[in-house]
PDB file of N, CA, C and O in Angstrom:
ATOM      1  N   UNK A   1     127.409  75.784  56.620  1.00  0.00           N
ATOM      2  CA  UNK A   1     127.599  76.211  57.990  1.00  0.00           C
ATOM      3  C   UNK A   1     128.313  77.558  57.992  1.00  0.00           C
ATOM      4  O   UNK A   1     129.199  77.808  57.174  1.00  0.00           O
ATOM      5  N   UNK A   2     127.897  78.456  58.961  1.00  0.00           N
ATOM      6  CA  UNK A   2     128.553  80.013  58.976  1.00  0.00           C
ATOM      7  C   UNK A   2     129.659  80.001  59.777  1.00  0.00           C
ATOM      8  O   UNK A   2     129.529  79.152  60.659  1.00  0.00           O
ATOM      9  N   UNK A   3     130.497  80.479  59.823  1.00  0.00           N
ATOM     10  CA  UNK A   3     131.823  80.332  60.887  1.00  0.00           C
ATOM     11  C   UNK A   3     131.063  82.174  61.498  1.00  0.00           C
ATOM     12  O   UNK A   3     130.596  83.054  60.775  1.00  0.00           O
ATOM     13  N   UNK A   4     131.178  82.172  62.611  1.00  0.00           N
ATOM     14  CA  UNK A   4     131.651  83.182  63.004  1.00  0.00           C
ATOM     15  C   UNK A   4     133.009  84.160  63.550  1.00  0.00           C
ATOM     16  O   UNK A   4     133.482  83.926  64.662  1.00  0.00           O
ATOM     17  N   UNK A   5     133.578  85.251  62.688  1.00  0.00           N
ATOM     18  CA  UNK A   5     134.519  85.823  62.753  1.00  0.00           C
ATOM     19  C   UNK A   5     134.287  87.363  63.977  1.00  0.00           C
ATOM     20  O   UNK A   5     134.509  88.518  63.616  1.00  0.00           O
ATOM     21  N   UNK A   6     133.959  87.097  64.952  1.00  0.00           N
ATOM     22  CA  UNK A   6     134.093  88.286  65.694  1.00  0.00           C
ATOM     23  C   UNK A   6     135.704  88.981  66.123  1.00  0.00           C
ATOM     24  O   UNK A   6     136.324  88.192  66.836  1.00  0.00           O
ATOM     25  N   UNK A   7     136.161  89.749  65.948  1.00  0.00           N
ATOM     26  CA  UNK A   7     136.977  90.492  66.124  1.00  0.00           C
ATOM     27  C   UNK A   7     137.463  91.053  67.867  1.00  0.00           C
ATOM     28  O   UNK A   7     136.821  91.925  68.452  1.00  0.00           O
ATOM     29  N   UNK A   8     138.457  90.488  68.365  1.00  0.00           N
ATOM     30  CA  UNK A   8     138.191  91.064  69.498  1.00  0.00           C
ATOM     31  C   UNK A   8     138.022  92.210  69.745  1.00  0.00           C
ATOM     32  O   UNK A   8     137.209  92.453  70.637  1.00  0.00           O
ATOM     33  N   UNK A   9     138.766  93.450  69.010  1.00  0.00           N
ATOM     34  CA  UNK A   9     137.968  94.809  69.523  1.00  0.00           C
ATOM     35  C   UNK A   9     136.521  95.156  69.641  1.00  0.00           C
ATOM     36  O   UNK A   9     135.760  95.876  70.288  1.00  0.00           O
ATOM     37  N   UNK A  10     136.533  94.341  68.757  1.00  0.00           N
ATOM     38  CA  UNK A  10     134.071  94.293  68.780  1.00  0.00           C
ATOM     39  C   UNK A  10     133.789  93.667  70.240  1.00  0.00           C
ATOM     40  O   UNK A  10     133.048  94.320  70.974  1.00  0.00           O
ATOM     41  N   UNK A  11     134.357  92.374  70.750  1.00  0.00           N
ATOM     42  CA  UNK A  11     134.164  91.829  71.923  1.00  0.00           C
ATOM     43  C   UNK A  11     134.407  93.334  73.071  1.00  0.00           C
ATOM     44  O   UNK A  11     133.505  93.930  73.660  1.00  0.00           O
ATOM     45  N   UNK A  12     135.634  93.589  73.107  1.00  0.00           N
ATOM     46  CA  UNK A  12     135.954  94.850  74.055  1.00  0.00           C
ATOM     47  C   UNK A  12     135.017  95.618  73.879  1.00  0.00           C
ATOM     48  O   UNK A  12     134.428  95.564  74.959  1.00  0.00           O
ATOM     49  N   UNK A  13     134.310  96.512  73.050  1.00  0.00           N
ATOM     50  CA  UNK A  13     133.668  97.309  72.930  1.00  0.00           C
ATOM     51  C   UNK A  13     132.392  96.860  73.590  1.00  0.00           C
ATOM     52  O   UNK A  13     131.908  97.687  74.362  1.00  0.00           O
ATOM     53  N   UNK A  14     131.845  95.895  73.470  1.00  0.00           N
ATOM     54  CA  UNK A  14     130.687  95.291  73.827  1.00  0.00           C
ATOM     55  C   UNK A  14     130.939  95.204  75.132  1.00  0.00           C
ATOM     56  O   UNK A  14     130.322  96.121  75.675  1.00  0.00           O
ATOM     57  N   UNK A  15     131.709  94.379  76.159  1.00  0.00           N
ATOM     58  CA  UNK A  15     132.058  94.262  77.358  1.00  0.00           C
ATOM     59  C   UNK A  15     132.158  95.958  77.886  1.00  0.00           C
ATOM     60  O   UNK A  15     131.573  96.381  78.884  1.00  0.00           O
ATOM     61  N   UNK A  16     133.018  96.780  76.989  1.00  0.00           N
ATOM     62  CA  UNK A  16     132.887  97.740  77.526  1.00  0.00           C
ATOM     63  C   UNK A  16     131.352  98.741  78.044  1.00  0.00           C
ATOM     64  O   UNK A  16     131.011  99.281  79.097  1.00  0.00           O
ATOM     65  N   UNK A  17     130.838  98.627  76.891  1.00  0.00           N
ATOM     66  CA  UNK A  17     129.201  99.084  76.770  1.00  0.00           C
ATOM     67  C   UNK A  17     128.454  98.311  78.319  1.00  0.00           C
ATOM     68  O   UNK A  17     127.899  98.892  79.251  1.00  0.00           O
ATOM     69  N   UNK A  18     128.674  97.019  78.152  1.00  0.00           N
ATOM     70  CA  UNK A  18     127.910  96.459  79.111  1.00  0.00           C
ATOM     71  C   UNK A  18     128.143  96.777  80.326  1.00  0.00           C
ATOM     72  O   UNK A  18     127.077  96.766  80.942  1.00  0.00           O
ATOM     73  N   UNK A  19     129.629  97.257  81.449  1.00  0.00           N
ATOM     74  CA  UNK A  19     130.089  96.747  82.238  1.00  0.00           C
ATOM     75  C   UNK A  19     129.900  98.491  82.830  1.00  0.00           C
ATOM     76  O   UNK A  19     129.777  98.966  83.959  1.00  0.00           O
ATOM     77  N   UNK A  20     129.956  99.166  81.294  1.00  0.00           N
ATOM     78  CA  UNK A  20     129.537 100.574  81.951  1.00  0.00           C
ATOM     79  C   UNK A  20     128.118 100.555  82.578  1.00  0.00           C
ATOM     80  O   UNK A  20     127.989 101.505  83.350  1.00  0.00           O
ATOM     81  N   UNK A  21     126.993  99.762  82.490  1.00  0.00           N
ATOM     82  CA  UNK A  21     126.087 100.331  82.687  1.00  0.00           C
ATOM     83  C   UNK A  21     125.792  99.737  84.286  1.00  0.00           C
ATOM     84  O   UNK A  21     125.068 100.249  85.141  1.00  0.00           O
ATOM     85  N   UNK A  22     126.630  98.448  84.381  1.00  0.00           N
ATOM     86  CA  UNK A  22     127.142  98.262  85.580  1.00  0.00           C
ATOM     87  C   UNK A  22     127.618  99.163  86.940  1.00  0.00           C
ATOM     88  O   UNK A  22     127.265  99.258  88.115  1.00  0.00           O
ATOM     89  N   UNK A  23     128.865  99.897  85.850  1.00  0.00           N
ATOM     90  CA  UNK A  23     129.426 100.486  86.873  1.00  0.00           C
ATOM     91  C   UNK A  23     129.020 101.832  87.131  1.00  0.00           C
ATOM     92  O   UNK A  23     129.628 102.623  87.852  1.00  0.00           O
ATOM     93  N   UNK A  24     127.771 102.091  86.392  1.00  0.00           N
ATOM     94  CA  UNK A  24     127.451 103.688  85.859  1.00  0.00           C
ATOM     95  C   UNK A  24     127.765 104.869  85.777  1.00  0.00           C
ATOM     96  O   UNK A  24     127.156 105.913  86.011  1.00  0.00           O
ATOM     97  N   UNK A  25     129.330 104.511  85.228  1.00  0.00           N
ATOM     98  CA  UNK A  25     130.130 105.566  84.230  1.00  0.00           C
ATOM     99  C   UNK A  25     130.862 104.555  83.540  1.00  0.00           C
ATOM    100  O   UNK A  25     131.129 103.371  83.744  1.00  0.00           O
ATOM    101  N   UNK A  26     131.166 105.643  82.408  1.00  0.00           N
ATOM    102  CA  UNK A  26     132.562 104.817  80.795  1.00  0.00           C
ATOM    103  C   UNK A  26     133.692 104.002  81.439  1.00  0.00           C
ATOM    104  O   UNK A  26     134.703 104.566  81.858  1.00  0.00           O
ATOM    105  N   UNK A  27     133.531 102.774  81.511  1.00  0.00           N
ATOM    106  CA  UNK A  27     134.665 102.114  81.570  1.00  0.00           C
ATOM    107  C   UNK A  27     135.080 101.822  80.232  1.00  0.00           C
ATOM    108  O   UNK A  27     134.218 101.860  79.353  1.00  0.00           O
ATOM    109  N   UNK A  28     136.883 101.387  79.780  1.00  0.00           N
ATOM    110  CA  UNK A  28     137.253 100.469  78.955  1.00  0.00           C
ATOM    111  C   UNK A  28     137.569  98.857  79.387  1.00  0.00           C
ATOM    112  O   UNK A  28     137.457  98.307  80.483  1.00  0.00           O
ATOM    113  N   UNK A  29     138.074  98.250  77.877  1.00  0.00           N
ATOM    114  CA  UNK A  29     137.769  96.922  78.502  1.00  0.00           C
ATOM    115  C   UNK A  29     139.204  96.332  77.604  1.00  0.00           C
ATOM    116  O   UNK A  29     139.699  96.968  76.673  1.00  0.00           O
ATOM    117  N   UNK A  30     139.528  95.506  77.914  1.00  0.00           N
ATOM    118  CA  UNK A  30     140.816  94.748  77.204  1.00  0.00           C
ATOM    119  C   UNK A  30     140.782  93.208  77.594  1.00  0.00           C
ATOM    120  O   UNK A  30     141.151  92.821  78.703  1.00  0.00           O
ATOM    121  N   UNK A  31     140.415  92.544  76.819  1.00  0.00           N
ATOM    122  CA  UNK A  31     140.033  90.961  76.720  1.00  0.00           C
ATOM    123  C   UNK A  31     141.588  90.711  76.237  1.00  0.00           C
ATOM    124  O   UNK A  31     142.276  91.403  75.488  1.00  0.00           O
ATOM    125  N   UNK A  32     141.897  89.520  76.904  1.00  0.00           N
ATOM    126  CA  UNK A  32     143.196  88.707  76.674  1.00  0.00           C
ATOM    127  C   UNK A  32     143.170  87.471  75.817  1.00  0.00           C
ATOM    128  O   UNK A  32     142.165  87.077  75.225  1.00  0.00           O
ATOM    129  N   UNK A  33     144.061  87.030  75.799  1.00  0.00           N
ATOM    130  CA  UNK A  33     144.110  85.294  74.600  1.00  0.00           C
ATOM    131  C   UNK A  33     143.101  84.345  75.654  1.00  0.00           C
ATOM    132  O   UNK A  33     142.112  83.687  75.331  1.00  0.00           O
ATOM    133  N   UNK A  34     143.769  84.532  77.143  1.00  0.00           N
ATOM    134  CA  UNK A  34     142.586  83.247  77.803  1.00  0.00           C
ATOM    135  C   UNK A  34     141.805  83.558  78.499  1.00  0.00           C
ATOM    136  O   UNK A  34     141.595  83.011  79.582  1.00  0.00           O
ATOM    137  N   UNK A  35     141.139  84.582  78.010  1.00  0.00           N
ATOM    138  CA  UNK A  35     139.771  85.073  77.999  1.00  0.00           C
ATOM    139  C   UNK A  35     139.923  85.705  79.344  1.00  0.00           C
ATOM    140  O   UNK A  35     138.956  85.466  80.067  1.00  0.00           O
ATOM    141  N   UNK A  36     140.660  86.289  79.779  1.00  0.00           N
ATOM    142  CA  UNK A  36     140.549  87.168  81.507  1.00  0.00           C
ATOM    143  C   UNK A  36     139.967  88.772  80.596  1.00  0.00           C
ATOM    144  O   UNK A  36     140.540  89.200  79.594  1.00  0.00           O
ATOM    145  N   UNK A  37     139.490  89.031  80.850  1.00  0.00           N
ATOM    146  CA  UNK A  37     138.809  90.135  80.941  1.00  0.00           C
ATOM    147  C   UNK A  37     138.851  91.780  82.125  1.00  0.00           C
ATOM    148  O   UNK A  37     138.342  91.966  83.230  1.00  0.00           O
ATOM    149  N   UNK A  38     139.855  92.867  81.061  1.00  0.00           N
ATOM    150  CA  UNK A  38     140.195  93.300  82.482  1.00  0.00           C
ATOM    151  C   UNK A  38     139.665  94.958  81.920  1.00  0.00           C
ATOM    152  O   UNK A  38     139.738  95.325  80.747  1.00  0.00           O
ATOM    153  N   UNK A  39     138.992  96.028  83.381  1.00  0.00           N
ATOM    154  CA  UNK A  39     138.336  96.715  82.792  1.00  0.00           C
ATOM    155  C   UNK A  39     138.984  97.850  83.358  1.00  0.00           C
ATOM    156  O   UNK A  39     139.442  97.698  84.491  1.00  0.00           O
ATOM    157  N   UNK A  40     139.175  99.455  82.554  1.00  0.00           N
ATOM    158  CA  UNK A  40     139.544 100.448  83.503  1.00  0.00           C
ATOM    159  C   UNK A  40     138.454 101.113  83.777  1.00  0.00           C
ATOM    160  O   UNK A  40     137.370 100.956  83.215  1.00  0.00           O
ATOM    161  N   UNK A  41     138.675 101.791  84.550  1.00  0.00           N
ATOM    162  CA  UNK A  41     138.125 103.053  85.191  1.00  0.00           C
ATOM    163  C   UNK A  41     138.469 103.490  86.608  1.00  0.00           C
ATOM    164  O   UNK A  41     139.452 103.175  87.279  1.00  0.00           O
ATOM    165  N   UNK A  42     137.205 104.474  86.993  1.00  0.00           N
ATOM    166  CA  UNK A  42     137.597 105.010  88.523  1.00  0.00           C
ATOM    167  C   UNK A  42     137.282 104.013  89.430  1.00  0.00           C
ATOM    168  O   UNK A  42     136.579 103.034  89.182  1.00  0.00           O
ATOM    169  N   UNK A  43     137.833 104.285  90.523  1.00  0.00           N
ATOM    170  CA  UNK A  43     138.076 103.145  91.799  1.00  0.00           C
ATOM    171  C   UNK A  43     136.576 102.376  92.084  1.00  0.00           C
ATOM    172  O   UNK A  43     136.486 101.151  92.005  1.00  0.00           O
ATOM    173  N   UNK A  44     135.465 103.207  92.408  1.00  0.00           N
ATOM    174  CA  UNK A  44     134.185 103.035  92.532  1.00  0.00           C
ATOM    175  C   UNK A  44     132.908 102.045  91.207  1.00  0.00           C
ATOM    176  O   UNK A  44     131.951 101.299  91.415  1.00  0.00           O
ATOM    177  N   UNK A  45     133.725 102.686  89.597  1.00  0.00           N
ATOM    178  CA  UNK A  45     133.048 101.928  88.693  1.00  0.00           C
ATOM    179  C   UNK A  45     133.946 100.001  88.760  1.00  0.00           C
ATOM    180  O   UNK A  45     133.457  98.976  88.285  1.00  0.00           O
ATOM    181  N   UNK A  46     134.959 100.098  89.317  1.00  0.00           N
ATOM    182  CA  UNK A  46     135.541  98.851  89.463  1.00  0.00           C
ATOM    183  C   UNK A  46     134.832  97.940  90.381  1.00  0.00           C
ATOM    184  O   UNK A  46     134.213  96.896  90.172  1.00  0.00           O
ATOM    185  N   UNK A  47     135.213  98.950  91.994  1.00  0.00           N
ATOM    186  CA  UNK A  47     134.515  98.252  92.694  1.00  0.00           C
ATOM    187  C   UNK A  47     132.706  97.709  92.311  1.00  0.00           C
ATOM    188  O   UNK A  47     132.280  96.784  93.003  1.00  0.00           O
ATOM    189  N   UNK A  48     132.216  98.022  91.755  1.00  0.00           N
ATOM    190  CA  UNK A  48     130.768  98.106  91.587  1.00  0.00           C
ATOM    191  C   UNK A  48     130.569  96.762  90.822  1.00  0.00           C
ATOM    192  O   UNK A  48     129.907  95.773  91.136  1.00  0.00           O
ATOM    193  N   UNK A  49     131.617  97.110  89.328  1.00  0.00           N
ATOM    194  CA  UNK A  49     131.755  95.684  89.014  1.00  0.00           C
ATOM    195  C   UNK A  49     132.485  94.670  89.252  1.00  0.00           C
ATOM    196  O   UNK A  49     132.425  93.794  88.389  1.00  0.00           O
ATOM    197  N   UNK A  50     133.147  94.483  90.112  1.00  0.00           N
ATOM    198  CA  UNK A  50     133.547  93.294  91.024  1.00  0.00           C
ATOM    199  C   UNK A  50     132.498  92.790  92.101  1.00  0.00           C
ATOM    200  O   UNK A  50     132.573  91.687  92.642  1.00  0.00           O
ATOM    201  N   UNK A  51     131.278  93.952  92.404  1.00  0.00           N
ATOM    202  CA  UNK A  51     130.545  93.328  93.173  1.00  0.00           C
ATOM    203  C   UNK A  51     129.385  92.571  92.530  1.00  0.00           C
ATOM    204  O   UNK A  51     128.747  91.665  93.065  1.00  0.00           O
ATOM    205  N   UNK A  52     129.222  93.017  91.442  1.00  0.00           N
ATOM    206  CA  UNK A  52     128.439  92.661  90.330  1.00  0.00           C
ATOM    207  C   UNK A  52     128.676  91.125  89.590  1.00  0.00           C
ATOM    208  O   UNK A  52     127.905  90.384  88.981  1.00  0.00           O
ATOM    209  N   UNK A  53     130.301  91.010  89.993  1.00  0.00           N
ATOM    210  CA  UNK A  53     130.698  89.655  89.672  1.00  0.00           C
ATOM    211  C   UNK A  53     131.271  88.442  90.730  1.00  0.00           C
ATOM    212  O   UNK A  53     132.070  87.526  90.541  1.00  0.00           O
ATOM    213  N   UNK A  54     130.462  88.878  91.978  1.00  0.00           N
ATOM    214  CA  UNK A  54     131.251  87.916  92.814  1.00  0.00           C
ATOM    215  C   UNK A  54     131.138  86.782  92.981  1.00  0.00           C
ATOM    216  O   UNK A  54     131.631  86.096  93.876  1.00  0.00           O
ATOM    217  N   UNK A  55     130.386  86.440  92.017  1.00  0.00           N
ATOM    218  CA  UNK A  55     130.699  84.634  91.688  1.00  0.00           C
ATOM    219  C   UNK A  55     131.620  84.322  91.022  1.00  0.00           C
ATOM    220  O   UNK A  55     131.681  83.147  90.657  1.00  0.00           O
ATOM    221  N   UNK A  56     132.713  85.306  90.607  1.00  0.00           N
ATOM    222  CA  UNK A  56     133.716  84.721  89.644  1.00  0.00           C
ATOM    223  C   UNK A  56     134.644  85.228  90.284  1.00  0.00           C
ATOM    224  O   UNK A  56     134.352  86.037  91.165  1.00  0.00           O
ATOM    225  N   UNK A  57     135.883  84.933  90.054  1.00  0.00           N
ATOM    226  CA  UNK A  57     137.336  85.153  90.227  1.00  0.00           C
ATOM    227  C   UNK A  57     138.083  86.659  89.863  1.00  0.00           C
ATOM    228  O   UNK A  57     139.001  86.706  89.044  1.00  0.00           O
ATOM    229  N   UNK A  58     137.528  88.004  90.641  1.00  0.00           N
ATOM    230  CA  UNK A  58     137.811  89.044  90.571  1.00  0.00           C
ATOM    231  C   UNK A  58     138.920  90.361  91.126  1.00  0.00           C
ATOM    232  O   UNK A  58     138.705  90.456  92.334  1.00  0.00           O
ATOM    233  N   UNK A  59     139.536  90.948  90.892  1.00  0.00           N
ATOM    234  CA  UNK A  59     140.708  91.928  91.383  1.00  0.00           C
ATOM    235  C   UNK A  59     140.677  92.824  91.093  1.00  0.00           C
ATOM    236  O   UNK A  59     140.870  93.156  89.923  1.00  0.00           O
ATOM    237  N   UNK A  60     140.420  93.611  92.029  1.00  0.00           N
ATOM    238  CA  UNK A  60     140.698  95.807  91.835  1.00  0.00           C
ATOM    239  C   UNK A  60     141.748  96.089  92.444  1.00  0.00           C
ATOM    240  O   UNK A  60     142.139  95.567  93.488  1.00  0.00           O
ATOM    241  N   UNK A  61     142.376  97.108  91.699  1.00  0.00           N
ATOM    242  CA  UNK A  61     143.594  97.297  92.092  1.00  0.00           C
ATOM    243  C   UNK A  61     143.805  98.764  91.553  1.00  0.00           C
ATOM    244  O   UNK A  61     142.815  99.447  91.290  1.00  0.00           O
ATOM    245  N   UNK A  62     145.055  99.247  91.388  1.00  0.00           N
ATOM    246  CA  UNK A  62     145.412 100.393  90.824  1.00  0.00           C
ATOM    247  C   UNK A  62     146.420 100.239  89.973  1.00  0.00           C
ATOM    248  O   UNK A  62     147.220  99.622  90.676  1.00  0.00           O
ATOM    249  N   UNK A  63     146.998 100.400  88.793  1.00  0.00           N
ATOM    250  CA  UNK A  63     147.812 100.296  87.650  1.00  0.00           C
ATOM    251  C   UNK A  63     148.804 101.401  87.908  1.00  0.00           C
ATOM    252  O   UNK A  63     148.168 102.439  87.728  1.00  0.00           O
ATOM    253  N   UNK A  64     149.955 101.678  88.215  1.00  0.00           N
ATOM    254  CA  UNK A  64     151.093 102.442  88.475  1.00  0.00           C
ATOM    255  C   UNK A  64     151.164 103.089  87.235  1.00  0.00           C
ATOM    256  O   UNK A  64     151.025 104.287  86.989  1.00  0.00           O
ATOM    257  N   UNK A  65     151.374 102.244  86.558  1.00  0.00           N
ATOM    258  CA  UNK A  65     151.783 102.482  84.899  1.00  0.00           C
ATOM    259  C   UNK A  65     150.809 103.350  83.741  1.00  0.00           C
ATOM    260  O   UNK A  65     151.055 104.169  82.855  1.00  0.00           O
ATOM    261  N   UNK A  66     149.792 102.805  84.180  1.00  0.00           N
ATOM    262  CA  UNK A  66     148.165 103.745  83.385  1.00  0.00           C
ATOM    263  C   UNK A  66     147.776 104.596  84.439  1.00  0.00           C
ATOM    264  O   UNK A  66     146.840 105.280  84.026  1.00  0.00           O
ATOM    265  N   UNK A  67     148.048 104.869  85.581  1.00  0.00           N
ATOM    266  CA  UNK A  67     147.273 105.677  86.302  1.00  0.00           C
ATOM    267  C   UNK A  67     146.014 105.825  86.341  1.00  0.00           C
ATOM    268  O   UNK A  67     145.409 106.891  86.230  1.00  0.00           O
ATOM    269  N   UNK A  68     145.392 104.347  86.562  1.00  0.00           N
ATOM    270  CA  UNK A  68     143.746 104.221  86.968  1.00  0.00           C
ATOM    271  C   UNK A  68     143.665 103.207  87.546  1.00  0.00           C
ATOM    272  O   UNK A  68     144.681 102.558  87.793  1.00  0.00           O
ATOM    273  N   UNK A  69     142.274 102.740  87.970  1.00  0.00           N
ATOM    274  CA  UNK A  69     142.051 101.824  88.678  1.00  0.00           C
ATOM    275  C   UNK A  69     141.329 100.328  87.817  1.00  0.00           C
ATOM    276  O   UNK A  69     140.164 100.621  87.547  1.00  0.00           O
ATOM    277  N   UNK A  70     141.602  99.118  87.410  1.00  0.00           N
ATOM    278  CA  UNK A  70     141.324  98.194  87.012  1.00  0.00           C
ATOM    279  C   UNK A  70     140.740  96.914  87.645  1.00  0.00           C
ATOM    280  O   UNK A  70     141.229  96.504  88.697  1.00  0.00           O
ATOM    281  N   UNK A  71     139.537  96.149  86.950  1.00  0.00           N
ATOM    282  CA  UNK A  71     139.296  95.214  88.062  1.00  0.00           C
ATOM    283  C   UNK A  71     139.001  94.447  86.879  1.00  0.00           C
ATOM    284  O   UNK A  71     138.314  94.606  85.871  1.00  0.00           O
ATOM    285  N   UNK A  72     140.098  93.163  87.561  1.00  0.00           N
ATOM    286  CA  UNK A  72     139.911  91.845  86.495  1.00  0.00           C
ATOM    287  C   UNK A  72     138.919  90.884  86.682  1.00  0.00           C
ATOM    288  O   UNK A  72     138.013  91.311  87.396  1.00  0.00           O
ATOM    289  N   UNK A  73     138.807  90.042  86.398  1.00  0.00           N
ATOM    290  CA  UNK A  73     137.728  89.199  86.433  1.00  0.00           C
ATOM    291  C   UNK A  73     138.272  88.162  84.855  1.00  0.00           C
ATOM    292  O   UNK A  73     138.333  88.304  83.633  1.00  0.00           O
ATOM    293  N   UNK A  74     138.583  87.072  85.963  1.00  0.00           N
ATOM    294  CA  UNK A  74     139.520  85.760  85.908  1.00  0.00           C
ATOM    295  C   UNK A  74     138.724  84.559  85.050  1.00  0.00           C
ATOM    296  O   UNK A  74     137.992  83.807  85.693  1.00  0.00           O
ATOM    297  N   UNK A  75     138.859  84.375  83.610  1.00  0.00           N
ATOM    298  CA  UNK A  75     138.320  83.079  83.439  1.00  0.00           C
ATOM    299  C   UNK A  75     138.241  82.017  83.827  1.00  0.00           C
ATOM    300  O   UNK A  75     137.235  81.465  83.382  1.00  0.00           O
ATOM    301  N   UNK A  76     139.050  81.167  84.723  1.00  0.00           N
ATOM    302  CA  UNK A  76     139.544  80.553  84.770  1.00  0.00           C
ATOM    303  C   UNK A  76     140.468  79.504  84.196  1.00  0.00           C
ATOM    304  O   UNK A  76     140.845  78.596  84.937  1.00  0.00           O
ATOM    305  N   UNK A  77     140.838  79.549  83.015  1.00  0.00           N
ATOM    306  CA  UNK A  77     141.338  79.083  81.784  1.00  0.00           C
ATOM    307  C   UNK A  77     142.824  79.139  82.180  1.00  0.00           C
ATOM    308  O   UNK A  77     143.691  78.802  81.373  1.00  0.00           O
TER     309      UNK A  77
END
């Protein structure tokens, strides 16, 4: 049997790739331990993917601290 070892920066990168084409510009992405999934960019690539996910448990907001705009999207876990 194979175990699979994915790395979370490979996960981020991938989410990131994907969520850009969503929001259609470069977002980043930062996956947590219980799986919340939270992405930066500009106000508009957030909103786009929060609308993209509104069957799930989602938040745009603005980060004081990073100076951008982030929209989570909640595992529920």
């Amino acid at each position: 049997m194979t175990t699979l070892n994915i790395k979370i920066e490979t996960l981020e990168l991938g989410h990131a790739k994907e969520m850009s084409k969503i929001a259609k510009e470069p977002v980043t992405a930062k996956l947590y331990e219980n799986q919340d999934l939270f992405l930066f960019g500009s106000e508009l690539a957030c909103l786009r993917i929060s609308q993209a996910n509104r069957n799930k448990e989602t938040k745009v907001n603005y980060s004081e601290n990073l100076k951008t705009f982030y929209v989570a999207i909640y595992s529920g876990k």
